[in-house]
Residue frames as qw, qx, qy, qz and C-alpha x, y, z in Angstrom:
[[0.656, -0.078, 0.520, -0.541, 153.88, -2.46, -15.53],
 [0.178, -0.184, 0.945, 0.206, 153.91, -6.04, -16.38],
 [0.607, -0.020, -0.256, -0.752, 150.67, -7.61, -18.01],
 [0.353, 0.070, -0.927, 0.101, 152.19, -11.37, -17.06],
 [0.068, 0.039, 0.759, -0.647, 149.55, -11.21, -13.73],
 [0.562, 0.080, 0.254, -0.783, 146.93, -11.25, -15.83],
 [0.551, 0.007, 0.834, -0.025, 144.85, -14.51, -16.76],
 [0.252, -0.093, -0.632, -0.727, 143.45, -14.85, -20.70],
 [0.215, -0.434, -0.874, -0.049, 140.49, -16.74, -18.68],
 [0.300, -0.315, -0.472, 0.767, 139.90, -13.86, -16.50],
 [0.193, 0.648, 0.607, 0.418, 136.71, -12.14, -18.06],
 [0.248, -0.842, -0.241, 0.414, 137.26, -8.59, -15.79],
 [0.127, -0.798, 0.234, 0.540, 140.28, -7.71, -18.15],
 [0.906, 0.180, 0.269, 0.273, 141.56, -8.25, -21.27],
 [0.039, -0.860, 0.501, 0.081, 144.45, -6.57, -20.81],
 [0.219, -0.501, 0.833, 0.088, 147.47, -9.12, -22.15],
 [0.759, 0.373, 0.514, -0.145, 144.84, -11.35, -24.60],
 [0.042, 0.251, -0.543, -0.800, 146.07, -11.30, -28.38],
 [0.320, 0.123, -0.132, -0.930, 143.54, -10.37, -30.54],
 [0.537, -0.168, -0.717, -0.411, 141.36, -13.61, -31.36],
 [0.355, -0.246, -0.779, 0.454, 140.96, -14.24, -27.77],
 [0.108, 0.297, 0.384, -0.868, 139.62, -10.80, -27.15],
 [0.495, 0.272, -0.409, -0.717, 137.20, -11.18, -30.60],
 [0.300, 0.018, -0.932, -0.200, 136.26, -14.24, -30.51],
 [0.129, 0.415, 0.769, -0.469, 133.08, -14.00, -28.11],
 [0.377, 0.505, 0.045, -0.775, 131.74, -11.06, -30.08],
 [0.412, 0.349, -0.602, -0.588, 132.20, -13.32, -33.68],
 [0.144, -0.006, -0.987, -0.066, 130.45, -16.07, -31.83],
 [0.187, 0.495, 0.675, -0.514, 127.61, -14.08, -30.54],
 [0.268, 0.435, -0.122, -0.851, 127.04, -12.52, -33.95],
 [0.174, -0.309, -0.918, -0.180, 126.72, -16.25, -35.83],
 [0.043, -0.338, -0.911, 0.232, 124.77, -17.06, -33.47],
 [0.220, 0.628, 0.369, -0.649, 122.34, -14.40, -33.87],
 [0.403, 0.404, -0.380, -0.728, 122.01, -14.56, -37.58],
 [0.340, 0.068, -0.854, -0.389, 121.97, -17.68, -37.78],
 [0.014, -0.306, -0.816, 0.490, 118.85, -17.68, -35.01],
 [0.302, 0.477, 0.097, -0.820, 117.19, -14.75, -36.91],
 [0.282, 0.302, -0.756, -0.508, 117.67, -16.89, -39.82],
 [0.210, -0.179, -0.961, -0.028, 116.04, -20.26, -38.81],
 [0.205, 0.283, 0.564, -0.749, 113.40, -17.98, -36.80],
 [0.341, 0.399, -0.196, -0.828, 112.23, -16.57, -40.19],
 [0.254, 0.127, -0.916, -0.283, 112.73, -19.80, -41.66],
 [0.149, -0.337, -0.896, 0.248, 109.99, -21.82, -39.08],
 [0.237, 0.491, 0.396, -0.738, 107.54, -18.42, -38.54],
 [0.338, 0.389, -0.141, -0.845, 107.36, -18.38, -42.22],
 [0.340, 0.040, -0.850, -0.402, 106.45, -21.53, -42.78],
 [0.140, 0.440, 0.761, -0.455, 103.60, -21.67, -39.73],
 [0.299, 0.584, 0.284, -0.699, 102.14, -18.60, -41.27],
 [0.478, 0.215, -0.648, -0.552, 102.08, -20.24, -44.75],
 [0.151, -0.150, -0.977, -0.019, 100.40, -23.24, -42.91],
 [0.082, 0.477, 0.714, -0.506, 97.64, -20.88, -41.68],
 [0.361, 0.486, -0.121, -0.787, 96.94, -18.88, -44.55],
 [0.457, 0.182, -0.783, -0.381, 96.70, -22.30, -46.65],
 [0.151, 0.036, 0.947, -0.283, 94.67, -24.47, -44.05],
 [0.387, 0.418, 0.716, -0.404, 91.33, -23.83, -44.89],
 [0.383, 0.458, -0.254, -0.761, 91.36, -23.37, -48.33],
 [0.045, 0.043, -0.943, -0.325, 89.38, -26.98, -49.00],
 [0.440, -0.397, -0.597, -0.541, 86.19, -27.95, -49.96],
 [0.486, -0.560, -0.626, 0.242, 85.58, -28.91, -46.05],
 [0.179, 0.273, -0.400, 0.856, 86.70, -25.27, -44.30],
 [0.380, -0.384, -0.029, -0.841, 83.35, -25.23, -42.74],
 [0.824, -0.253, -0.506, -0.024, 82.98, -28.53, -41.34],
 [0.572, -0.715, 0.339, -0.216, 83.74, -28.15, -37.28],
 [0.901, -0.266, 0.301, 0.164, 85.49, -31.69, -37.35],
 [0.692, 0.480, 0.107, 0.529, 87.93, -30.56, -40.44],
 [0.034, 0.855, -0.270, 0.442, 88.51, -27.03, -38.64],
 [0.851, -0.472, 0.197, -0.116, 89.53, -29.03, -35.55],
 [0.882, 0.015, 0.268, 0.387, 91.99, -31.01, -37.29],
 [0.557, 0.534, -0.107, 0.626, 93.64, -28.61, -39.03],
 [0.261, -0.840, 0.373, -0.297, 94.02, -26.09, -35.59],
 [0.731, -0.604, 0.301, 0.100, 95.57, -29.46, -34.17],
 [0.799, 0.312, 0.173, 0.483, 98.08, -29.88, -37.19],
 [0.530, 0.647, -0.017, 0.548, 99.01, -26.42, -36.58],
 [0.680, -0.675, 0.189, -0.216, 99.05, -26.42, -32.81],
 [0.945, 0.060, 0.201, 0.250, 101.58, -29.53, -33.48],
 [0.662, 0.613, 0.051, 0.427, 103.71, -27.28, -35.90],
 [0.094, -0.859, 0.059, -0.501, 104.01, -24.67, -33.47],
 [0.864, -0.485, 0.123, -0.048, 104.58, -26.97, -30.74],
 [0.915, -0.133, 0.243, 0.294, 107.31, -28.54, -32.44],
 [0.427, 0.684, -0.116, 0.580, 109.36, -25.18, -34.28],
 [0.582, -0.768, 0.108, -0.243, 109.09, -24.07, -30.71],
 [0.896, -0.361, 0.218, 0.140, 111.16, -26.91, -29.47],
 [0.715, 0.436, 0.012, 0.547, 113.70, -26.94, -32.73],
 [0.256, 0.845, 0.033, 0.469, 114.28, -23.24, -32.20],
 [0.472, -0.787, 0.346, -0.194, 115.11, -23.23, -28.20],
 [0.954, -0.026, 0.274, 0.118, 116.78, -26.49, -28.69],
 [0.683, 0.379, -0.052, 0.622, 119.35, -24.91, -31.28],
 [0.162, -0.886, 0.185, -0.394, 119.56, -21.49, -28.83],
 [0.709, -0.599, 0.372, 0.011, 120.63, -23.48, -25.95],
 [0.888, 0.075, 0.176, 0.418, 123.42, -25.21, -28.24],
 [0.328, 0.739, 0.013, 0.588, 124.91, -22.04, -29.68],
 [0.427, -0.816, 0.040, -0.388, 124.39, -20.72, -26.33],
 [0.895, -0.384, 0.217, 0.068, 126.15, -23.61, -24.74],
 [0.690, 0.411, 0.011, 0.595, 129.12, -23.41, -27.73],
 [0.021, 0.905, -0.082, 0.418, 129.31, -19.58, -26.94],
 [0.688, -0.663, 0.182, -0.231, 130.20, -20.72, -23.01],
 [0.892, -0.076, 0.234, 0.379, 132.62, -23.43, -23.49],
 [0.646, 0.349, -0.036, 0.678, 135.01, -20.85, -25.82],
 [0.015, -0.777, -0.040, -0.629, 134.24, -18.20, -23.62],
 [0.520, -0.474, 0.568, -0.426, 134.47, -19.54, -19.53],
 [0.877, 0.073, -0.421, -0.220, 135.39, -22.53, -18.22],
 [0.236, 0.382, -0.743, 0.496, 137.23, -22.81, -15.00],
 [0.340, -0.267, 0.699, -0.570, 134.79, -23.89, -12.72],
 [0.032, -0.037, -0.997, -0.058, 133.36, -26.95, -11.94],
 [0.596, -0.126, -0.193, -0.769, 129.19, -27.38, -13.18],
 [0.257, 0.095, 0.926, -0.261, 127.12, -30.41, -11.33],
 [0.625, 0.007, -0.215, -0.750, 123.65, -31.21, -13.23],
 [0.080, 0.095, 0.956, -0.265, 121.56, -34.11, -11.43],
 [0.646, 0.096, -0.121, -0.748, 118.22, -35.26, -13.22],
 [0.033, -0.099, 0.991, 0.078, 116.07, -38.42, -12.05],
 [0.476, 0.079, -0.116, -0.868, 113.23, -39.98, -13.06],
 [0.938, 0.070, -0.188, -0.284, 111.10, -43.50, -12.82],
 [0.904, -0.119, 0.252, 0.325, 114.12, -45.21, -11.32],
 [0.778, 0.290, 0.053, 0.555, 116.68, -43.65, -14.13],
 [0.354, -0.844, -0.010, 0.404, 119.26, -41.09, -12.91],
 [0.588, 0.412, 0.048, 0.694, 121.90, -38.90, -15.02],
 [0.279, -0.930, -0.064, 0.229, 124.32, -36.73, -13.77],
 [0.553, 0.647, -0.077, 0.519, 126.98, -34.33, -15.56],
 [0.335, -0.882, 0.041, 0.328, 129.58, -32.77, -13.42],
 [0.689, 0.412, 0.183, 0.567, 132.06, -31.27, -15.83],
 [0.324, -0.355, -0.118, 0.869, 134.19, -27.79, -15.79],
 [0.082, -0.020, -0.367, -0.926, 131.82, -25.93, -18.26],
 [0.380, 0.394, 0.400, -0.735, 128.47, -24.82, -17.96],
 [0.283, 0.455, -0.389, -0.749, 128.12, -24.86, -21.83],
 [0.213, 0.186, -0.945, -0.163, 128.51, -28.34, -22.17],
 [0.135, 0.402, 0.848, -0.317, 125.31, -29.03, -19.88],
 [0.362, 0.606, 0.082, -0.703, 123.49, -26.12, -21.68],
 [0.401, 0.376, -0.650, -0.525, 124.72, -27.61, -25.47],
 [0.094, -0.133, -0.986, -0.023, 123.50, -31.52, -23.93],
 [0.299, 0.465, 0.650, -0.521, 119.76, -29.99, -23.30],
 [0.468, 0.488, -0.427, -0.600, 120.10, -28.44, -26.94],
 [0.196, 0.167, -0.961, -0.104, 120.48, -31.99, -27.81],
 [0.041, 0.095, 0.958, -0.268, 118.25, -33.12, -25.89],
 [0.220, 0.504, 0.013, -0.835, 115.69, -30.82, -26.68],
 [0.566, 0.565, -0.051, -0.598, 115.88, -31.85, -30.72],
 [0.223, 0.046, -0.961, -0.156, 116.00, -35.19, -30.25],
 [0.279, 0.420, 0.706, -0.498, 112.68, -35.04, -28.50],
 [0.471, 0.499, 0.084, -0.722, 111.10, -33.23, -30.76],
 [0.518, 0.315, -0.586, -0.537, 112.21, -34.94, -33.54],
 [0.118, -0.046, -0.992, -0.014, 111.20, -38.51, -31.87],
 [0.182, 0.363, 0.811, -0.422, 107.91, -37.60, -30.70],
 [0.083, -0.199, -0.651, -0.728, 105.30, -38.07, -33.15],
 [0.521, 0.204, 0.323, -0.763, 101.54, -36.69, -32.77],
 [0.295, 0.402, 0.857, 0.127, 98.79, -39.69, -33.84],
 [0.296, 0.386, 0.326, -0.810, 96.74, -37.25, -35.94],
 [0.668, 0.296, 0.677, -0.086, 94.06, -38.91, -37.85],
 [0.363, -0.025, 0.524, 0.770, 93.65, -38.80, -41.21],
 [0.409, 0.308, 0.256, -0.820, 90.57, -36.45, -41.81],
 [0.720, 0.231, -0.281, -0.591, 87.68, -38.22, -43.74],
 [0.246, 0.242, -0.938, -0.042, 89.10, -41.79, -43.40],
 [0.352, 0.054, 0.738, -0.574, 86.79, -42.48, -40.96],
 [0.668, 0.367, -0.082, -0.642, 83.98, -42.30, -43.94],
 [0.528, 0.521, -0.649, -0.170, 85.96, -45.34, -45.86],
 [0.818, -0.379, 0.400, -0.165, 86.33, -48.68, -44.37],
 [0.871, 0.430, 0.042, 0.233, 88.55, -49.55, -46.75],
 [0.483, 0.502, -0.395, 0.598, 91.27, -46.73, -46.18],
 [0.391, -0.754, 0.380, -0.367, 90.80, -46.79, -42.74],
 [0.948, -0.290, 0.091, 0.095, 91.42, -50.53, -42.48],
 [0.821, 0.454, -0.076, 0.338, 94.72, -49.57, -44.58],
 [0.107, 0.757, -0.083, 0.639, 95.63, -47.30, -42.74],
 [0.605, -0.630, 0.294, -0.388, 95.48, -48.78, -39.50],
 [0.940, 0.246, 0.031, 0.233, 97.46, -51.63, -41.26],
 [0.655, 0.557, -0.168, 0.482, 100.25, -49.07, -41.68],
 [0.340, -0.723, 0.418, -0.432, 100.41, -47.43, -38.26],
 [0.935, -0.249, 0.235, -0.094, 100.29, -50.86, -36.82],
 [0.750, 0.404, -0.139, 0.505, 103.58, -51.66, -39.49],
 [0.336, 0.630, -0.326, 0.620, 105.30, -48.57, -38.43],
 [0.643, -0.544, 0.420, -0.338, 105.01, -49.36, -34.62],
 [0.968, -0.118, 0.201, 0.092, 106.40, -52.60, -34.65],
 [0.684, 0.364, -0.070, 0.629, 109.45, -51.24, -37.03],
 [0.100, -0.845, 0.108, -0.514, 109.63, -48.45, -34.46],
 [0.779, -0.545, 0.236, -0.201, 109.45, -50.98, -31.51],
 [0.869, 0.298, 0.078, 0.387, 112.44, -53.18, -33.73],
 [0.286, 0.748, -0.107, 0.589, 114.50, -49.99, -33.80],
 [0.350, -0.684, 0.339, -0.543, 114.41, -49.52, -30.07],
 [0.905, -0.363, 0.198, -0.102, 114.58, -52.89, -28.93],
 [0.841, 0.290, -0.273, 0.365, 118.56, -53.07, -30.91]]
C-alpha cells in the first residue's frame, strides 16, 4: 500500500510525513508554553511585589494616597493582562501558520469611517496581527495618573504640568510624521 495519496497538510494522518513535519507542532506547543509560564511568572511576580510594597509610606492611611496607589495597580494589572494575551495570540497564531494553512480566512473590522480587512490563507496570521495589535495598544496607551501630593506644591505642580504639556506636543509631533 502506497503512502503517495496522502497529503503532509492533511492533519487526520501522518502517515507519509518525515519526522520534523510530524514533531514540529508538539516542539512549538512546548516553547510556547514555557515561554508563557515564564513571562506569566515574570508579570504576576512583579504585581504581587507592587502590592506587598504599596503601602509601606508614611501616607498608607490617607484615603486619597490609598486610592492612588489601588489605581497604579489596577493600571499594572490592566496592562500585564494585555502584554500576556497579546503574546498568547502571537505564539498561538505562529503555532497555526506552521501547522494548517490551506484555507482561505476573511477578517473585516470597521470603525468611525476606517475599515481593515485581511483575507489571507491562514488563520494564524489574523490571530499573530491581533497579538500585535494587542501590544501595541498597550504599550501606546498611557494612564494620566497624578502625581500624589503635588497638588500641595504650586511650584511642582506648575512643573509638572509644564512637562505633560511638553510630552503631548512631542507625542502629537510623533504622530503628525
Amino acid at each position: 500500500m502506497s503512502n503517495s495519496s496522502h497529503k503532509p497538510s492533511d492533519p487526520k494522518t501522518m502517515i507519509g510525513l518525515n519526522s520534523w513535519e510530524k514533531f514540529i507542532p508538539w516542539y512549538l506547543t512546548i516553547i510556547s508554553c514555557v515561554l508563557l509560564f515564564g513571562i506569566g511568572w515574570f508579570i504576576l511576580d512583579n504585581v504581587l511585589w507592587l502590592r506587598e510594597h504599596m503601602f509601606l509610606g508614611e501616607n498608607e492611611n490617607e484615603l486619597s494616597y490609598r486610592s492612588h496607589q489601588y489605581f497604579l495597580l489596577i493600571s499594572t494589572i490592566r496592562r500585564s493582562a494585555g502584554l500576556f494575551s497579546g503574546i498568547a495570540l502571537m505564539l498561538l497564531g505562529v503555532g497555526i501558520v506552521f501547522y494548517v494553512a490551506k484555507t482561505q480566512t476573511k477578517f473585516d473590522m470597521s470603525m468611525h469611517g476606517v475599515s481593515l480587512s485581511i483575507v489571507t490563507a491562514s488563520p494564524g496570521i489574523i490571530a499573530m496581527s491581533l497579538g500585535c495589535f494587542l501590544i501595541a495598544h498597550n504599550t501606546a496607551s498611557k494612564d494620566i495618573v497624578p502625581i500624589f501630593g503635588v497638588k500641595d506644591d504650586p511650584e511642582i505642580s506648575k512643573q509638572v504640568e509644564e512637562a505633560v504639556d511638553e510630552s503631548k506636543t512631542n507625542f502629537d509631533a510623533l504622530n503628525s510624521e
